[in-house]
C-alpha positions in Angstrom: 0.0 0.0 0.0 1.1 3.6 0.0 2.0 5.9 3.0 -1.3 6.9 3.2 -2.6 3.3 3.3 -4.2 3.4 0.3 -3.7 1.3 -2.8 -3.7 -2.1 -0.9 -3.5 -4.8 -3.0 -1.5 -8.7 -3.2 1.9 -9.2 -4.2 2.1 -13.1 -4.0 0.6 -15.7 -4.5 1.9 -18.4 -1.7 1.4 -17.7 2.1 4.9 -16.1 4.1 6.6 -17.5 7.0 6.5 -15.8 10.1 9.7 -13.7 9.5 11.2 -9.7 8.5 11.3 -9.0 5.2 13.4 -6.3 3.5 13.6 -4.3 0.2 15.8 -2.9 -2.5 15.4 -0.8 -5.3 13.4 1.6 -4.2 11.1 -1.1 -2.9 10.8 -2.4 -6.1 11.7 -5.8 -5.0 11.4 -8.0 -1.5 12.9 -10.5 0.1 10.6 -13.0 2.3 10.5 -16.4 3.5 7.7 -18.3 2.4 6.0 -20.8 4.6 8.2 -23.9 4.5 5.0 -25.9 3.6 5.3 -24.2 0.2 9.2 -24.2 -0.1 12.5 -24.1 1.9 14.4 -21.2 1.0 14.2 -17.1 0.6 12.1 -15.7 -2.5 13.2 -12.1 -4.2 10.3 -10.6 -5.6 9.5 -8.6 -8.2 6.4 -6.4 -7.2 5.1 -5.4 -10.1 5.2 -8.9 -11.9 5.2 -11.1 -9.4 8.5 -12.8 -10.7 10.6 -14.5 -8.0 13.9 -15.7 -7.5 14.8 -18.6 -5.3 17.7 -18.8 -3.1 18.1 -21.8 -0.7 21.6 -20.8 1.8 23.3 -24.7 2.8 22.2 -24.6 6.2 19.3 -26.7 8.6 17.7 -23.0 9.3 17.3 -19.3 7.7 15.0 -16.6 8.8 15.1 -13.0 9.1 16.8 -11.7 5.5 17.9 -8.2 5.1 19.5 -6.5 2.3 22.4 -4.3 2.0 22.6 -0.9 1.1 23.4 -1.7 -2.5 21.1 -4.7 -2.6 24.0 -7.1 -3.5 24.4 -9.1 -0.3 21.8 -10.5 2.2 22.1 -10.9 5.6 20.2 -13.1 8.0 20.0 -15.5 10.8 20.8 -18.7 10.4 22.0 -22.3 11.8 23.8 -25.1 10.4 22.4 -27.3 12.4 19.3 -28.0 14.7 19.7 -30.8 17.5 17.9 -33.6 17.3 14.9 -34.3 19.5 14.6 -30.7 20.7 13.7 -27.0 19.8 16.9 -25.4 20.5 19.0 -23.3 17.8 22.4 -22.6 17.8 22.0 -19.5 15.2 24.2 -17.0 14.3 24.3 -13.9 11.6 25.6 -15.3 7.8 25.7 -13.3 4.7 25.5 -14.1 1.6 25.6 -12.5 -2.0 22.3 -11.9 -3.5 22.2 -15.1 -5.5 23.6 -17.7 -2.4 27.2 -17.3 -3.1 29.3 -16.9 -1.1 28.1 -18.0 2.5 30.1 -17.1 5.5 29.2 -16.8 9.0 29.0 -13.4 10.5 28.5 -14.0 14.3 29.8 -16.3 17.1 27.2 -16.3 20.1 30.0 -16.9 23.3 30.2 -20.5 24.5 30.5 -19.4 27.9 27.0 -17.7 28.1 24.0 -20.6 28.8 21.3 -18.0 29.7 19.6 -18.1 26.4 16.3 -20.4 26.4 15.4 -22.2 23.3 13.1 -19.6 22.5 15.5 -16.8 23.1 17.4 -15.0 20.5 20.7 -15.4 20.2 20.8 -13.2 17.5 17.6 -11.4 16.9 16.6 -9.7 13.4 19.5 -8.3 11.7 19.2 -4.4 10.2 21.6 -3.3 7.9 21.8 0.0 8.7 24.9 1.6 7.5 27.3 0.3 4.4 29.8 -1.6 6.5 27.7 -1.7 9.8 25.0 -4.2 11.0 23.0 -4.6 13.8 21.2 -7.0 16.1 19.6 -7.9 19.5 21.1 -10.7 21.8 20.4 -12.1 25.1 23.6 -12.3 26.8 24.7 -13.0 30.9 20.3 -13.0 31.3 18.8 -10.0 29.5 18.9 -8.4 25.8 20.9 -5.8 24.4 21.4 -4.3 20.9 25.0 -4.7 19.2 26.7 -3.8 16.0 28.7 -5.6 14.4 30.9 -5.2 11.1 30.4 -6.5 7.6 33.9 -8.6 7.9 32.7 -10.2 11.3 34.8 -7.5 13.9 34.6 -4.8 16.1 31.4 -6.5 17.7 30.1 -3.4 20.2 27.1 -3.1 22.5 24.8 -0.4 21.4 22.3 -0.1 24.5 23.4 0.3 28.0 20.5 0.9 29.7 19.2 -1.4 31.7 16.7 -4.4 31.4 15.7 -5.7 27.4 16.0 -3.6 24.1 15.3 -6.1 21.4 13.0 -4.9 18.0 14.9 -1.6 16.5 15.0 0.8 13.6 17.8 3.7 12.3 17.0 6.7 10.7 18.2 6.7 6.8 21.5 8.2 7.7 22.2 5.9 10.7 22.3 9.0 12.7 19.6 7.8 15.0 18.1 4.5 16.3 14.7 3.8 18.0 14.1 0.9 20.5 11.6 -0.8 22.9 13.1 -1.5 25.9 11.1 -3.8 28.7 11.2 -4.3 32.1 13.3 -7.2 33.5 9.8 -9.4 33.5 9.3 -8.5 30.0 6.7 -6.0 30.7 5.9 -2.2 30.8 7.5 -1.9 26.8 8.4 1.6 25.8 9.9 3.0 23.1 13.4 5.1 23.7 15.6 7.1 20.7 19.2 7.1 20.9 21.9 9.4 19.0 24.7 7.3 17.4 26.7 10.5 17.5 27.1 11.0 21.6 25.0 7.7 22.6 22.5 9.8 24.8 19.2 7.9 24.8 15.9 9.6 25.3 12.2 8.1 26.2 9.4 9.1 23.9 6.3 7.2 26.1 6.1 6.6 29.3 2.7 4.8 30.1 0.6 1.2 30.8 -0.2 0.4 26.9 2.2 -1.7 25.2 4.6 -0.8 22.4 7.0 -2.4 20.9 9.3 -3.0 17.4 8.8 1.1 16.1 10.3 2.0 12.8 10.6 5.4 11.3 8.4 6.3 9.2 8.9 8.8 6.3 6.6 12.1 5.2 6.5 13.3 1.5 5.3 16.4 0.7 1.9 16.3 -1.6 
């Protein structure tokens, strides 16, 4: 649809998995995951014809694409592996050129930390939000944090230093700001916090009972 939320209409044809998507091109074409019933692997789509592209990544589990700023490489979460006879993932951050060359593994989740649950992210949706520069949410030593890490796989830095869990973020087009929801240690009481890459002060924007979470900016165009 458009920013007004008009012109609503269906650009595929085959239900999505429960996962991000992301665009290139001007929005021209998306990346999605359709429901594994219907096919293991990520689908580029044109939206204007409905043409898609398949690639399937060599590993047991991939969720979460996101392209780069050029639209050439992918990045997502992902897991070579999953363990027999239970639910648990041992996924990390891979990239991948925009036709499944080229796989390498981004992150490396520390073996010392055993607080993450099987439902817990080790590393949460991935944004791309600067040309060498991506970032993600992780739950490490008991509680989440955002983090950035770089394109080769260093300088891995904690974003958020508040306290308690920031998980579902979005950066402003220059990367010059980032907003956040950050809960309460019980995973309650969301609210939604900005941060300023530049000096790292962090502000909150609400500050009552109703629940909010994963905010993204959201653009307006003059008439």
């Amino acid at each position: 649809m458009d920013a007004r939320g008009k012109n609503i209409r269906k650009i595929t044809d085959f239900p999505i998995d429960d996962s991000w998507i992301s665009s290139r091109q001007g929005g021209k074409e998306l990346i999605v995951k359709p429901d594994p019933r219907i096919d293991t692997a990520f689908y580029i789509i044109d939206v204007q014809n409905w043409h898609r592209q398949a690639i399937r990544p060599d590993l047991a589990y991939f969720h979460d694409p996101f392209f780069s700023h050029d639209g050439k490489q992918i990045v997502f979460r992902g897991a070579r592996k999953i363990p027999a006879g239970t639910q648990s993932l041992a996924d990390e951050l891979y990239i991948m050129n925009d036709d499944g060359s080229q796989l390498r593994q981004l992150t490396h989740y520390p073996d010392k930390d055993s607080t993450a649950a099987w439902f817990d992210y080790r590393v949460g949706p991935p944004v791309w939000y600067l040309e060498d520069e991506i970032s993600f949410s992780s739950l490490r030593d008991g509680s989440y944090s955002i983090f950035s890490i770089n394109v080769d796989g260093n300088d891995l830095r904690r974003i958020t230093t508040v306290e308690n869990n920031q998980v579902y973020h979005s950066w402003s087009h220059d990367g010059s700001k980032m907003v956040f929801e950050q809960s309460s240690g019980d995973y309650e009481d969301y609210d939604i916090y900005l941060l300023n890459a530049k000096d790292g002060a962090v502000s909150r924007l609400t500050a009552d009972t109703i629940l909010q979470q994963a905010p993204v900016f959201v653009y307006a165009y003059p008439d």
